[in-house]
C-alpha positions in Angstrom: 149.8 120.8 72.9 146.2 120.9 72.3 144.7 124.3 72.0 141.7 123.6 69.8 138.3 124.3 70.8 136.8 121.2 73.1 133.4 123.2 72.3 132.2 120.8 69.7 133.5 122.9 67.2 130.8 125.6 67.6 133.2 128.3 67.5 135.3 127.8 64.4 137.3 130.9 65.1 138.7 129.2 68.1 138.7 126.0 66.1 141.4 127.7 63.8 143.6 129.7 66.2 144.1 126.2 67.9 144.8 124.7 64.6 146.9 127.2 63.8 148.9 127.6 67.0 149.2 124.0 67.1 151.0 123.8 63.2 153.8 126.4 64.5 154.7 124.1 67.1 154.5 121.3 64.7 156.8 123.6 62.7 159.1 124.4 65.6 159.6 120.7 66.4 160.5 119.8 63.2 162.7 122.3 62.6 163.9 124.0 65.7 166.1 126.2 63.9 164.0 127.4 61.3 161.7 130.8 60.9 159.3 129.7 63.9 162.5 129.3 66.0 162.6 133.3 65.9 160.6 135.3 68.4 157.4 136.1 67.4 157.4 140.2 67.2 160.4 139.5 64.7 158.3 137.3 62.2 155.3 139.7 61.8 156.4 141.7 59.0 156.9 138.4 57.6 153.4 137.6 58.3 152.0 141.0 56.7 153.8 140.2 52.8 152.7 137.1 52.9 149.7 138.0 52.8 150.1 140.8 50.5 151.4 138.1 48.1 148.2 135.9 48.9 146.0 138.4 47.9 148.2 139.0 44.5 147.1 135.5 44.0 143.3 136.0 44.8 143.7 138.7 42.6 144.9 136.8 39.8 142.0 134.0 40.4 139.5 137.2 40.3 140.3 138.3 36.6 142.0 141.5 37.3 143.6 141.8 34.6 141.2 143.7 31.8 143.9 142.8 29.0 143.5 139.0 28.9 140.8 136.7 28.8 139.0 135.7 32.0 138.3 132.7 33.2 134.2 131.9 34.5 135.1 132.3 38.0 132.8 129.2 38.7 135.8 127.2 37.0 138.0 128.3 39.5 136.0 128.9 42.3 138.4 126.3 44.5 141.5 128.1 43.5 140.2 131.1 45.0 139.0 129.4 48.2 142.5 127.8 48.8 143.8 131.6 48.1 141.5 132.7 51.0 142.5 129.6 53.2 146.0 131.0 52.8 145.2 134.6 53.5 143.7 133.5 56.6 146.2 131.2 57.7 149.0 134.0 57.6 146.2 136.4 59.3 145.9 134.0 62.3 149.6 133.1 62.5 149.8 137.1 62.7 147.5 137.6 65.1 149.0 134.7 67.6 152.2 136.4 67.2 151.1 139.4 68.1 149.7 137.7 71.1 146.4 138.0 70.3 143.7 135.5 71.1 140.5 134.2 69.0 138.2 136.2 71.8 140.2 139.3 71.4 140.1 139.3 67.5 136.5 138.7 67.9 135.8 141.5 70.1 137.4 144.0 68.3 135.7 142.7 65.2 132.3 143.1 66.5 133.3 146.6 68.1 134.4 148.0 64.9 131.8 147.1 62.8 130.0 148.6 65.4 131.2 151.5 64.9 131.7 151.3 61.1 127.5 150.7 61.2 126.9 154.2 63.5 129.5 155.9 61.0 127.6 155.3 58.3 124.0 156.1 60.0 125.3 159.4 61.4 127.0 160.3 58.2 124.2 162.3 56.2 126.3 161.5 53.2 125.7 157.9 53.2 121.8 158.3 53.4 120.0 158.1 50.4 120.3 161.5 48.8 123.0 162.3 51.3 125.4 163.6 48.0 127.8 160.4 48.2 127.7 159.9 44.6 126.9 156.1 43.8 
């Protein structure tokens, strides 16, 4: 099943739902009675601590932790990429089994920080001297 983009890979959203969708079929066919054997809906929450536990890990590669000595984050600046990659790669797997496609996802992207941009330009608060301290 090939559900990448045939776009030239000008939309790399697209790009990665296909890639993704097309690894949980890899992963259903190798294992037909493994975790992507269950229905969607039912692996979601699965989906959500995952990456929870991703971000954990960014957060360890960002130098949370005031009490020890960080690291330049230059020196680990793929470690935190891969992190990211695997944030993502839960995110999507979420999103497909929620039934949601690259077009939708991008939609309601675009409409909320829509809205998140007239929130904060009707807001007098978040205007310079609008009393939002800084």
């Amino acid at each position: 099943m090939n559900t990448r983009s045939t776009n030239g890979g000008n939309d790399m959203l697209s790009d990665i739902f296909g890639r993704q969708a097309e690894l949980a079929e890899f992963y259903r066919a190798m294992r037909p009675d493994g975790f992507y054997s269950w229905p969607p809906q039912e692996r979601c929450t699965t989906w959500t601590r995952a990456i929870v536990h991703e971000c954990c890990e960014l957060d360890n590669e960002l130098n949370w932790k005031p009490w020890k000595n960080a690291r330049a984050l230059d020196a680990n600046r793929d470690e935190r990429l891969y992190e990211m990659a695997d944030i993502l790669h839960f995110f999507v797997q979420l999103a497909l089994d929620q039934g949601f496609s690259a077009e939708e996802l991008h939609a309601a992207y675009i409409a909320k920080n829509d809205e998140n941009r007239r929130r904060q330009q009707s807001d007098p608060r978040y205007q310079p001297g609008g009393g939002l301290q800084q």
